[in-house]
C-alpha positions in Angstrom: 0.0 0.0 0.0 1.1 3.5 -0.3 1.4 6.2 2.1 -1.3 7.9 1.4 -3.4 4.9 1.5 -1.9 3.3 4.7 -3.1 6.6 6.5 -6.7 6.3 5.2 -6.9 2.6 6.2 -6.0 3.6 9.3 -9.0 6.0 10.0 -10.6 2.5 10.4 -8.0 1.5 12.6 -8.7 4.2 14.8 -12.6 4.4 14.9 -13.2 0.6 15.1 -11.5 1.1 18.6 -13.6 3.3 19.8 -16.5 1.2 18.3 -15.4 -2.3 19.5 -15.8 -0.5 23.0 -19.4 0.4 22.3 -21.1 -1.8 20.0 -22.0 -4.5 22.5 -23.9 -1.4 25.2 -23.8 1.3 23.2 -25.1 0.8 19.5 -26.1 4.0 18.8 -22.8 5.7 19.8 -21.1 2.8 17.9 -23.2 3.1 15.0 -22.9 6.9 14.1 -18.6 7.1 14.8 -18.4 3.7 12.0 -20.1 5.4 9.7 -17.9 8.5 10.1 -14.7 6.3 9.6 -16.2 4.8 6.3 -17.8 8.3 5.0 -14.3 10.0 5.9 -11.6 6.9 4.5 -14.4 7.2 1.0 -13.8 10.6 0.8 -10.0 11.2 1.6 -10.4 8.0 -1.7 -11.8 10.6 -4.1 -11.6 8.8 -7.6 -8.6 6.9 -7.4 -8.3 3.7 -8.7 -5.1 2.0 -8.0 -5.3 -1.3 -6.1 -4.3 0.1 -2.9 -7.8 2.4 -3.4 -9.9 0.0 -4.2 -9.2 -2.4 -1.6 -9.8 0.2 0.8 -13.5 1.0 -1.1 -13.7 -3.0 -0.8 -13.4 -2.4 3.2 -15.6 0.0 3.1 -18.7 -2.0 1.2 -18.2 -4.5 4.0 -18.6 -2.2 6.8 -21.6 -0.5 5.0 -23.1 -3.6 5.4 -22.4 -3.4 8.9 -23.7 -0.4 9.1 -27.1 -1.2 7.7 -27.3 -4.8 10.4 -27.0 -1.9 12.6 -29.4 0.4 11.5 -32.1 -2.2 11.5 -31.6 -2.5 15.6 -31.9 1.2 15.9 -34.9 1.1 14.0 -37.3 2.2 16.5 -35.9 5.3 18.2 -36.8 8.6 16.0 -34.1 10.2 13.9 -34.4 13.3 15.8 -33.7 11.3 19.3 -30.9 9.3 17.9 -29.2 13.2 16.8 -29.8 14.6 20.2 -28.4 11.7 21.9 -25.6 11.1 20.0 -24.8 14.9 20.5 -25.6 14.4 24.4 -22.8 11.3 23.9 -20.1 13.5 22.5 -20.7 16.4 24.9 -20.6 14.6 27.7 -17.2 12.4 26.6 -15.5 15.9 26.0 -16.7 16.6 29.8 -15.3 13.8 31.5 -11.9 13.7 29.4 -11.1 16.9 30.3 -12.5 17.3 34.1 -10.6 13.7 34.3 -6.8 15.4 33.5 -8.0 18.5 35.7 -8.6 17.4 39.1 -6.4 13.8 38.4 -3.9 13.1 41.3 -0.8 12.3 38.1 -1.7 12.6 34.8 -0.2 9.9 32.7 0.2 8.9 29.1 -3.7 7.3 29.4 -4.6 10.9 30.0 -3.2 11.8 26.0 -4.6 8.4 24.8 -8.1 9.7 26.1 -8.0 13.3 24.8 -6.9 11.5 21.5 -9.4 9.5 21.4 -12.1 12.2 22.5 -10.8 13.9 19.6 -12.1 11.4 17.3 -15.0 11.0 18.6 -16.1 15.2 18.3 -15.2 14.7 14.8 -18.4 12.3 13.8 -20.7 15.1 14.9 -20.2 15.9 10.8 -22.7 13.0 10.4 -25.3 14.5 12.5 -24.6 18.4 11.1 -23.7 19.3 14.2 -19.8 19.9 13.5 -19.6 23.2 14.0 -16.6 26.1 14.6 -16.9 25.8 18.6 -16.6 22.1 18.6 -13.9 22.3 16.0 -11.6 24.2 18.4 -12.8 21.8 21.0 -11.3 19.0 19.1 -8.2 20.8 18.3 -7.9 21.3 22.0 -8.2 17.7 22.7 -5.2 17.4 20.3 -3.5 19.9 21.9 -3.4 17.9 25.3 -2.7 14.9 23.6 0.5 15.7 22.1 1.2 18.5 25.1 1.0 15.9 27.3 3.0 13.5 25.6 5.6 15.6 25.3 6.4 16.4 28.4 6.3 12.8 29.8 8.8 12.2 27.1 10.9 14.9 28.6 10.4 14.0 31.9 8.0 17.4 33.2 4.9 17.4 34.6 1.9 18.4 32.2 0.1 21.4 33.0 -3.5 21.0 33.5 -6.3 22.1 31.4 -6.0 24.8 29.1 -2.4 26.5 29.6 -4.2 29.9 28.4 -7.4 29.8 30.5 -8.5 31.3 33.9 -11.5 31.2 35.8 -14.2 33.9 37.0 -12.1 35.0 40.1 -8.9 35.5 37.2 -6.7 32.8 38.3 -5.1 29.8 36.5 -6.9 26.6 36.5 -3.2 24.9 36.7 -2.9 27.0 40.1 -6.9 26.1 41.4 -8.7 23.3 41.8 -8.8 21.7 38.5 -12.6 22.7 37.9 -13.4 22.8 34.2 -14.8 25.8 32.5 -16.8 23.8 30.3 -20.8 22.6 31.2 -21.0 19.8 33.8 -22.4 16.3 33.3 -22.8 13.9 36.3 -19.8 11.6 36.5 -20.8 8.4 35.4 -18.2 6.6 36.4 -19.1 4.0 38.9 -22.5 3.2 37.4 -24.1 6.3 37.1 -26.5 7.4 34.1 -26.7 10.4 32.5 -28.9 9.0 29.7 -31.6 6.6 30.8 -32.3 5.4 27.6 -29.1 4.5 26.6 -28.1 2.6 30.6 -24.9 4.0 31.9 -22.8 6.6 29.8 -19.2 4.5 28.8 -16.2 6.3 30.0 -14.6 6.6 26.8 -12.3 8.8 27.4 -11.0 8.3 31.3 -7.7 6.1 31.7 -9.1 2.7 33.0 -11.2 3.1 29.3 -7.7 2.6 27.3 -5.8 -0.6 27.7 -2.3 -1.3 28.4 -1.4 -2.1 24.9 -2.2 1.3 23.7 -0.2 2.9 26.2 2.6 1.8 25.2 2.4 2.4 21.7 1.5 6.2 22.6 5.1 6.8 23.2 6.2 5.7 19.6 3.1 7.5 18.0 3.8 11.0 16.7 1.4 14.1 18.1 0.0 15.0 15.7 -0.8 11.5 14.4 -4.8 11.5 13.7 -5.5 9.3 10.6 -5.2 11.6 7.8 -6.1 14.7 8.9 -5.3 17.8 7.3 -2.0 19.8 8.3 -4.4 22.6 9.5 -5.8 20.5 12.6 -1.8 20.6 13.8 -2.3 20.6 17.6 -1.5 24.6 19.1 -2.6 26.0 21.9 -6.1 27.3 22.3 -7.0 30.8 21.7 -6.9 32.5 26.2 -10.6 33.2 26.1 -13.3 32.2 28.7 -15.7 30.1 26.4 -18.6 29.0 28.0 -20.2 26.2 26.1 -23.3 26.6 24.4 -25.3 23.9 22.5 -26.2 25.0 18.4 -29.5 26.5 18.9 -32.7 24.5 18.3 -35.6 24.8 16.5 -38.0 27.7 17.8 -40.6 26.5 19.4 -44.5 26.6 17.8 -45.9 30.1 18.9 -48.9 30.0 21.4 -52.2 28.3 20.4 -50.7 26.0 17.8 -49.2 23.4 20.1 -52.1 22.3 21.6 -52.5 19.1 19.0 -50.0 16.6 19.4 -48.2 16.9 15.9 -44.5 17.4 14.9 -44.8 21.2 16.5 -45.3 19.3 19.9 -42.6 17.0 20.0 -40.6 19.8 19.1 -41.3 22.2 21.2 -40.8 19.2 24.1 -37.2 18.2 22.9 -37.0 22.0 23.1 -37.7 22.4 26.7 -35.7 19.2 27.7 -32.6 20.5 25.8 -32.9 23.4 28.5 -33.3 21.0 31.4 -30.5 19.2 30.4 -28.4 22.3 30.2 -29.8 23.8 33.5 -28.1 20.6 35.0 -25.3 21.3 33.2 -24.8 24.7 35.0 -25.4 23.9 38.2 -22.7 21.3 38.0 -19.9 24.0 38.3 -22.6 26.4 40.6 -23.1 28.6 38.0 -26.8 29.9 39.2 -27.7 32.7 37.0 -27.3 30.6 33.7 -29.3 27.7 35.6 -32.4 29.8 36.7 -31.9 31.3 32.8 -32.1 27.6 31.2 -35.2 26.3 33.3 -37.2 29.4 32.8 -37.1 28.9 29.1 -38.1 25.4 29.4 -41.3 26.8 32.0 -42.2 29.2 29.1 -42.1 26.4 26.3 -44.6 24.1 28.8 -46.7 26.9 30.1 -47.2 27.6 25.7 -48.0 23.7 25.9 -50.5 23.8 28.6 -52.6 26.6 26.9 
């Protein structure tokens, strides 16, 4: 094979990791980040047609028809569900992959693996159109740590933690506080929690005990900026100093007053609506951030109180 096609086969590599870890619990997780690995490795493909290429489309039939046994099983929850939870997914591995390396007591080469990893995984929000600028920086952060933090295990210092250019409300640095993250809060669901009930426990994709042995020690032979095929422009750097705040892409507008009342698409939308706000009202109060909590619930009151009349 040539280069360039040894680097797209690998995208498969890389994603059926993450898969193999989900598939069994966790088909819907598992079933969106495949089909990024075979939409991406068909793309980076173009028209080419040497051997190499084509028995990396070959690959790609056969895990389209993987895709489609997987489908079927996911046949019953509604396309707009399977998008929110998937997005839920993501956000929630960025969380704990980051909170994890803050407020760790050592932060080992695991740490990189997981940010590495997590990185992956914010880039199959393409398939759900969900890709957007804020979580683009958010996986060039995670590449960041990765190869920040391999780096300086290489060389023998200790990683800083979180992001070197950020500080916190009362203006001082995270790597100086108490490791809390300025991104939104999810319960920890390590230990058995959930923070999706219809999905069972959230996987811990991206915390250590997620990432074998075997892949920690080929992390010190991998280079850091090693992320199957991806363009020189995603070369890990450190993130802009600005306090970002996250804040979901913004939904659909809920039906106006009056036109709600009959249980039809507007309904259902308007009740996603309000549950997005829920969900990031509990996000909020996570890091005691009360203003933006009260803020969040009163706009999912307003969208039920609509409802009711």
């Amino acid at each position: 094979m040539s280069k360039e096609a040894l680097k797209i086969a690998k995208i498969y590599t890389d994603f059926e990791k993450i898969v193999k870890k989900l598939e069994g619990t966790y088909p819907l997780p598992a079933y969106y980040i495949k089909l990024h690995s075979v939409m991406k490795a068909m793309k980076m493909c173009g028209d080419k047609k040497t051997a190499d290429f084509k028995e990396i489309r070959n690959t790609a039939m056969k895990k389209i028809e993987e895709l489609e046994t997987m489908k079927t099983n996911l046949k019953n929850i509604p396309e707009e569900e399977k998008k929110d939870t998937f997005f839920q997914f993501v956000q929630s591995q960025f969380t704990t992959v980051d909170r994890e390396e803050r407020t760790t007591e050592k932060v080992t080469m695991l740490h990189a693996l997981a940010f590495k990893q997590c990185a992956f995984v914010i880039e199959c929000l393409e398939e759900i159109k969900l890709y957007d600028e804020e979580w683009q920086e958010r996986r060039k952060y995670c590449l960041f740590k990765a190869g920040d933090i391999m780096k300086c295990l290489k060389s023998g210092t200790t990683p800083k933690r979180g992001n070197p250019n950020e500080e916190d409300e009362d203006g001082y640095s995270l790597n100086e506080g108490d490791g809390i993250s300025s991104q939104p809060a999810r319960k920890s669901t390590k230990g058995g929690g959930s923070a999706y009930p219809s999905l069972g426990p959230q996987p811990d994709l991206g915390i250590p005990d997620a990432v074998s042995n075997e892949e920690s020690k080929s992390a010190g032979s991998s280079s850091d900026n090693d992320e199957s095929g991806s363009d020189s422009s995603d070369e890990p750097s450190p993130p802009p100093k600005k306090k970002e705040t996250y804040k979901p892409p913004p939904p659909n507008k809920p039906a106006k007053k009056g036109k709600t009342t009959k249980k039809g698409k507007e309904f259902y939308k308007a009740i996603e609506l309000a549950k997005k706000h829920c969900r990031n009202c509990i996000s909020n109060l996570g890091y005691n951030k009360v203003a933006p909590s009260i803020d969040e619930i009163e706009k999912a009151l307003e969208i039920l109180r609509e409802l009711e009349d």
